[in-house]
Residue, then its C-alpha position, 0 to 999 in steps of 0.5 A: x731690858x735685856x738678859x745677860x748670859x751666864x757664863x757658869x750655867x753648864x750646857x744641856x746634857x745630850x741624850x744617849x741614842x735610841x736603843x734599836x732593841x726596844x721596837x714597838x709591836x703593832x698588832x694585826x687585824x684578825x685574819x677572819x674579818x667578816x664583810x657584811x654588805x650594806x643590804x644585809x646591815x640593815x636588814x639586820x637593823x630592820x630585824x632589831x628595830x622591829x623587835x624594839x618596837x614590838x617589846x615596846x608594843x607598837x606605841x607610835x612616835x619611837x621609829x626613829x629611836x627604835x632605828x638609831x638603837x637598833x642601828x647602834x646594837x648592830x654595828x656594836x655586835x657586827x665589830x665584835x663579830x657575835x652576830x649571825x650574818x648568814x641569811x636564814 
């Protein structure tokens, strides 16, 4: 069945155009970004695994675990920028 027109309905109200004032600020990387090369990422991830697992008093079977946690710490604190980078 087909609709007919309603000849009372008002057209849609157009919309006032877009203020040019209100820009959107868009913020810009911190200017002290650290690169820290793929060797020195996992060493610090070896560090931290093995720091894990000796908390954990060596017990075999969690290396895997141990890598991934430490893995995840490290790249949280690498974004953060609180982790020591420098080779000591």
């Amino acid at each position: 069945m087909a609709r007919e027109k309603n000849s009372q309905a008002t057209p849609p109200a157009k919309r006032a155009p877009r203020k040019r004032g209100a820009a959107v600020t868009i913020e810009a990387p911190p200017a002290q970004t650290r690169f820290v090369d793929p060797q020195q990422r996992a060493a610090l991830i070896a560090r931290a695994a093995y720091f894990r697992a000796m908390h954990r008093g060596f017990a075999p079977g969690y290396e895997v675990a141990d890598w991934l946690a430490a893995e995840a710490e490290v790249d949280a604190e690498l974004l953060q920028g609180t982790v020591e980078t420098s080779a000591a």
